[in-house]
Structure formats: structure tokens, C-alpha cells
N, C-alpha and C positions, 0 to 999 in steps of 0.2 A: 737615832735621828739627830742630826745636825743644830744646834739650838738655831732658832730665829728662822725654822723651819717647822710647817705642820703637814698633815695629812688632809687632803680634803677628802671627805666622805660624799658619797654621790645623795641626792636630796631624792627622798623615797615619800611620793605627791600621796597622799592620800584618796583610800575611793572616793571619789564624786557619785552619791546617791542620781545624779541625774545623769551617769552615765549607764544605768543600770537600765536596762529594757525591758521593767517588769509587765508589759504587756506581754511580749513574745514569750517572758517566762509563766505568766498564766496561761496563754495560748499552748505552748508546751505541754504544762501538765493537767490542762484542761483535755485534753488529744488522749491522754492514757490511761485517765480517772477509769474506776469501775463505775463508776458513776453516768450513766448515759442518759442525755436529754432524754425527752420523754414527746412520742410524735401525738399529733391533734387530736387525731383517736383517743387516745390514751385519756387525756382530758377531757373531750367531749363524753364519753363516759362515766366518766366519774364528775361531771356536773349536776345532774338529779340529784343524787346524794349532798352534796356540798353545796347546794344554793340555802339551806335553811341552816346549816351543821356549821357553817363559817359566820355567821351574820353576830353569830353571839359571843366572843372570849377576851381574856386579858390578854392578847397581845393585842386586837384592837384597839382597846379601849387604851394600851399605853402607848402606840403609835400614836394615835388622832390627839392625843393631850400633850402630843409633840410640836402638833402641827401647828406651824403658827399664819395663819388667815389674813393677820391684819396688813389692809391696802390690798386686799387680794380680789379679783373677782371671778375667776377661772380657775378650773383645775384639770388636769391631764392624769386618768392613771391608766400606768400602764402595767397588762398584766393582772390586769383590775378582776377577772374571777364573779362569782357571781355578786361583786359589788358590797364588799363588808367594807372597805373605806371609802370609795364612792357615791354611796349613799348617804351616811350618817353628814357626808363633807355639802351635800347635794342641797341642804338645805342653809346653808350657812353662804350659799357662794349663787351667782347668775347662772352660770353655764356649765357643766359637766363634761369632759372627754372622758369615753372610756373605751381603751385599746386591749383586745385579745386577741391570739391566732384560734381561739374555740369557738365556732359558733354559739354550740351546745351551753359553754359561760357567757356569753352575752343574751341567751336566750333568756338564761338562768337569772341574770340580771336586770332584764327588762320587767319582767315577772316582777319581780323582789321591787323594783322600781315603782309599779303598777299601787303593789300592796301598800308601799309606803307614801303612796302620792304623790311621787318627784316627777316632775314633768322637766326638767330641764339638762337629761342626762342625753349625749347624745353618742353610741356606740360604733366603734371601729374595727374591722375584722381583717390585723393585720398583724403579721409576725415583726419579728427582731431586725430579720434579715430585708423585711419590705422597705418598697419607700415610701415616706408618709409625708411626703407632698402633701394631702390634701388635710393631715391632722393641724389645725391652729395651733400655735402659741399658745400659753396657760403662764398664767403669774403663776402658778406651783403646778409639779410636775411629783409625781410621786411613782415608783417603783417598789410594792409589797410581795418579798419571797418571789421574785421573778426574774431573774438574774443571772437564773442559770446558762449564761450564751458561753460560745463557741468564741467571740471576740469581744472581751470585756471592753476593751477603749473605746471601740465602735460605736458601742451599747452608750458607754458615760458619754461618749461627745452627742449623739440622738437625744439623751435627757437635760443634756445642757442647756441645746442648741434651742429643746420646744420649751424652755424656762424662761420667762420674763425674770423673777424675781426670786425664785427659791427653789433646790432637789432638797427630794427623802427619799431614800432608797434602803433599804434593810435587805442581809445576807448572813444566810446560817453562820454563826461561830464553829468550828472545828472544820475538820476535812473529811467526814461520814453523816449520814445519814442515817445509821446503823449505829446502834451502841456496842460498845467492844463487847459486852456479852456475849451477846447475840453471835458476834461474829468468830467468837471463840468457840462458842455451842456448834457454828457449823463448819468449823475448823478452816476459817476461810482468812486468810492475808488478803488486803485491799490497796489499792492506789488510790490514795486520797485524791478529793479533789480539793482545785487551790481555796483557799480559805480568805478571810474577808481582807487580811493587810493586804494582798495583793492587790486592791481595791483601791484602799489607803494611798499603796503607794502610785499606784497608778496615775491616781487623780491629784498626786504633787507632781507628778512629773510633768501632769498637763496643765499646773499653778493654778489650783485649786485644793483649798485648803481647807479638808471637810471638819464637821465636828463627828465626835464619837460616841455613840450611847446603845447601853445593852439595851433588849427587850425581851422580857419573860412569857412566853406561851405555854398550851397546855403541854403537862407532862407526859412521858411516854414510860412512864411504869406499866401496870398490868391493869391498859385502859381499854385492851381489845372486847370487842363486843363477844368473841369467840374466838377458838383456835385458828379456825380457819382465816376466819381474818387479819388473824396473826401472821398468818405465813404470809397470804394477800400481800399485808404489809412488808413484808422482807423482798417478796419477789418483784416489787413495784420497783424498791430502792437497786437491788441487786439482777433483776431478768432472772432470768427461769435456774428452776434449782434442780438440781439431782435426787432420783428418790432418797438416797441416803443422808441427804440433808435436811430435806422435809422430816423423816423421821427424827433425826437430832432438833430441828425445831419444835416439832409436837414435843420431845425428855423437855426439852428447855422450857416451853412454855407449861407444860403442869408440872414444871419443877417451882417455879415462880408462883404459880396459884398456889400451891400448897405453904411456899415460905411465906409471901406476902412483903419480901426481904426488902426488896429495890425500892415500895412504893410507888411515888407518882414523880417522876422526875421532871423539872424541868428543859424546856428547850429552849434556849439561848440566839436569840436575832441580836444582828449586830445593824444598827441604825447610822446611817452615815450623812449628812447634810449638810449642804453650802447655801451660798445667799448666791445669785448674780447680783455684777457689776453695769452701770449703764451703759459702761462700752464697749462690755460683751453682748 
């Protein structure tokens, strides 16, 4: 090279995080999960059981001592179940929203409402995909273990939008619902589903800028009532199993009774929160 001569190298621009479409990429691998929603039946169901069996745990009780009230006098949740944070909140606040697509959970709720004396909860029996035109506004908006949608930005711009002044929303940590054991025992490969960053990043992309905090719930050691409930439990997460799996489940499940190995394991919520702005 000639002196008083250089090379010019061409300028290699770095990713831009906001060119990245992590919405279409959870919609993506939301589409493939083995993981499938779960229809209203399914919930209305299993609500009798779950109106007393939710109302009492540590991930309540570390949720709610998240929540922060102050200047608040409404609250929205959504997905609300038979009322394990809606209630405890019910008394601290004027008015009460509480949004499900289960009848059978709001029934479950009212109930639970009844026993506890809140007279100021008022129940909405509407899905992800509705429109909730007639749901008011709430200074806090809260989404618990309900998240599981189809179109995650959708969902966050809905809980934004019914927010005066603050989201809580929590979402399983990992990409299973099934612990690798288990899915080793029935020799089964899964398609995850997307896990909580994509959340994270979602909600900068939409310039919202959450905080981050784990939440511990009950463990999923060897806490089955029974085998049978056992497997219950597997084919809720995974649909319906092959005899030959169910059999690999019964080896696995009194393999584990008899070690006692695994314990009580925890399950890991992932808590995600922002403040609104007054000009949103």
C-alpha cells in the first residue's frame, strides 16, 4: 500500500435490540410449544377444588407484600381465579375488578368473597381475546399465573391501557411446566414455551421499563395426593399420554416415594412491574 494511503473498512452498525420483533418471536414459539392453552371447561373444572386449596400459600403472601397500594383505590385482576389476591387486596382498596373467562372461578370467588365479607368485588366473565369496553380503569392492574396468551403484546398493551398507576404481572421462570425428570421417565423431547425475557423484552420495546423479582411457590416434589393424581398432573400439562407412558409414570412415581430423593422443590414466578406515567 502506497504510504499517505489507507484502507477503508466498511462500518459493521451494531444490533439495535429495538429492531428485534420479540413479539412475532414469542408468537412464533408460542404456535409450537407442547404446551397448549387450556379451554374454559378445563378450568371450570377444576374450580371446586381450587376455591379453598389457592386462598392459602407463599407465593401469595410474596406477591401481595409486593404490591404497593399507596394513592390507590381500585384494583383490576385479571385472571383472578377463585380470588387468592383479590380478596386479601379487597379490603385495603374501594372497589374490586375481577376478570375470568371461567364462570365456575368467579363463582368460586364470589363464594370465597361471601365468607370473607367483601362486599365490594365486582366480577367479569371475559377472555384475553374479548373486549372489555365495559371493564373500568383501576390504579393497579394485576395479572397472577395468567399469561399464558396466544399474543403476548396484545395482552401487555390491555393491562397497560386498564392501569392508571401501576402493572404486576408474574410468569413461570423456564420453558416447562414439567420437570426434566419426569419428562425423561417418559422419554418425551418438548418444545418449550417462551419463557419470561421475552416479556422483558417485549415491554422495552414498547418503552416500558419493568422491574424484575423472583417469587417462590409451593413445591413440586412428591406432593401428589396420589399416583393417580400424579399422572392427572402430567396429562393437564402435556394432553393425553400413551399407555406406555402412563406406565413409565406409575416406575417413576414409586421410584420417588421410595427415594424421597427430590424432596419439595420449589417453583419459581417471575414478577414483572412498572408504574404508569400521566401521559400514558
Amino acid at each position: 500500500m502506497r504510504p499517505g494511503l489507507f484502507k477503508v473498512c466498511p462500518v459493521i452498525e451494531p444490533n439495535n435490540i429495538q429492531n428485534i420483533d420479540f413479539a412475532a418471536l414469542y408468537r412464533e414459539q408460542k404456535s409450537r410449544t407442547d404446551f397448549k392453552p387450556k379451554a374454559v371447561a378445563d378450568w371450570d373444572k377444576r374450580a371446586p377444588q381450587m376455591r379453598t386449596r389457592l386462598m392459602q400459600s407463599i407465593y401469595n403472601d410474596a406477591f401481595l407484600e409486593r404490591v404497593d397500594l399507596s394513592g390507590c383505590e381500585s384494583l383490576l385482576d385479571v385472571g383472578c381465579g377463585p380470588g387468592n389476591l383479590a380478596l386479601p387486596l379487597a379490603g385495603r382498596l374501594k372497589a374490586v375488578h375481577a376478570l375470568d373467562f371461567s364462570s365456575q372461578m368467579l363463582q368460586a370467588l364470589r363464594e370465597n368473597a361471601q365468607e370473607c365479607g367483601a362486599d365490594n368485588v365486582t366480577t367479569h366473565q371475559l377472555s384475553w381475546e374479548d373486549a372489555w369496553a365495559d371493564v373500568p380503569r383501576c390504579d393497579v392492574v394485576v395479572a397472577s399465573r395468567s399469561m399464558e396468551v396466544a399474543d403476548m403484546q396484545t395482552a401487555l398493551l390491555k393491562l397497560h391501557h386498564h392501569a392508571k398507576k401501576r402493572v404486576y404481572l408474574t410468569y413461570k421462570l423456564g420453558g416447562s411446566f414439567v420437570e426434566p425428570e419426569i419428562l425423561e421417565a417418559l422419554g418425551r423431547t418438548i418444545t418449550p414455551k417462551p419463557d419470561y425475557i421475552y416479556i422483558v423484552n417485549i415491554l422495552y420495546n414498547l418503552g416500558i421499563y419493568a422491574r424484575i423479582d423472583f417469587l417462590p411457590s409451593e413445591g413440586k416434589g412428591l406432593n401428589w395426593a396420589s399416583e393417580e393424581e400424579f399422572i392427572q398432573s402430567v396429562r393437564w400439562s402435556l394432553g393425553e399420554l400413551s399407555s406406555e407412558e402412563i406406565e413409565r409414570l406409575r416406575a417413576h412415581y414409586q421410584q420417588r416415594a421410595r427415594m424421597q430423593a427430590l424432596g419439595d422443590r420449589p417453583v419459581n414466578w417471575v414478577l414483572m412491574s412498572w408504574e404508569k406515567h400521566d401521559t400514558e
